[in-house]
N, C-alpha and C positions, 0 to 999 in steps of 0.2 A: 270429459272425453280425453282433454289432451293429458291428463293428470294419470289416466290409465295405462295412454301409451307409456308413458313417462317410467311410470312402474315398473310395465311389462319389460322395457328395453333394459331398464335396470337388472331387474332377475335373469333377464338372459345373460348378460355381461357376468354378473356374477356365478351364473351357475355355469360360465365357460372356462371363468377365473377358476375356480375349485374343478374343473373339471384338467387343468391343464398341473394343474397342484397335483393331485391324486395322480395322475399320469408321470408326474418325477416323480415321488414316494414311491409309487408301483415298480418303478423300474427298479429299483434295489431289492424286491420279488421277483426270480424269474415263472414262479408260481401266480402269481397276479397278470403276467403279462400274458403268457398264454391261457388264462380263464375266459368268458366269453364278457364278462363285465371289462375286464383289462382291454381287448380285445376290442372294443367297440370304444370304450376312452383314445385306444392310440388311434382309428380309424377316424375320430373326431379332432385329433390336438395335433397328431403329427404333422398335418401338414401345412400348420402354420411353426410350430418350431421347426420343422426342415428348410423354413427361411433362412433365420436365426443360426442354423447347423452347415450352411454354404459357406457362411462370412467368418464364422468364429471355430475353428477348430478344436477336437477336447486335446485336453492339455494331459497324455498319460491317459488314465481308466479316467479322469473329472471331465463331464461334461459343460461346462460353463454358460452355454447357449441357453438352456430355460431360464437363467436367472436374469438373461439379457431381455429374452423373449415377457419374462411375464412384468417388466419394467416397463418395456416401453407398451406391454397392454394396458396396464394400470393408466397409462399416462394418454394412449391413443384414446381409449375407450372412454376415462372421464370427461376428455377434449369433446369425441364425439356426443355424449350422453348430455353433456351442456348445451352444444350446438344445437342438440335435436331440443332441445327447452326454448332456448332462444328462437328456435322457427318457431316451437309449435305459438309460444307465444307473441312472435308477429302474425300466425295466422289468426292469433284471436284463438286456438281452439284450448286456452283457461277459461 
């Protein structure tokens, strides 16, 4: 059981990580951004990079903020994804 969670929390992280990826790539489309795929990625990513988009200004036409944003996701979400290991297995639920 706890093995599934484990998994599951995994592919969500990742398929938010690639979701936040495709979301910079798209913007260099402004064809991707108004499609209803593009559309429904910024309605899911932006409003965790519009964190990131408060504190770090673009620098000219470069945006800088995804590359700060998806570092410290890499780095929050391994932290948490371990943590969540480490309960599941003081609960016992390995």
């Amino acid at each position: 059981m706890g093995t599934t969670i484990l998994v599951i929390a995994d592919y969500i992280y990742d398929i938010y990580y690639w979701l936040i990826l495709i979301n910079i790539f798209g913007s260099w489309f402004p064809q991707f951004q108004t499609s209803k795929i593009g559309t429904l990625v910024g309605k899911l990513v932006n409003p965790y990079l519009s964190v990131f988009r408060k504190f770090i200004p673009p620098l000219g036409m470069i945006d800088f903020s995804p590359i700060i944003a998806i570092l410290a996701y890499s780095f929050i979400g391994r932290f948490a994804l371990e943590g969540l290991r480490q309960l599941l297995m003081m609960i016992g639920a390995f």
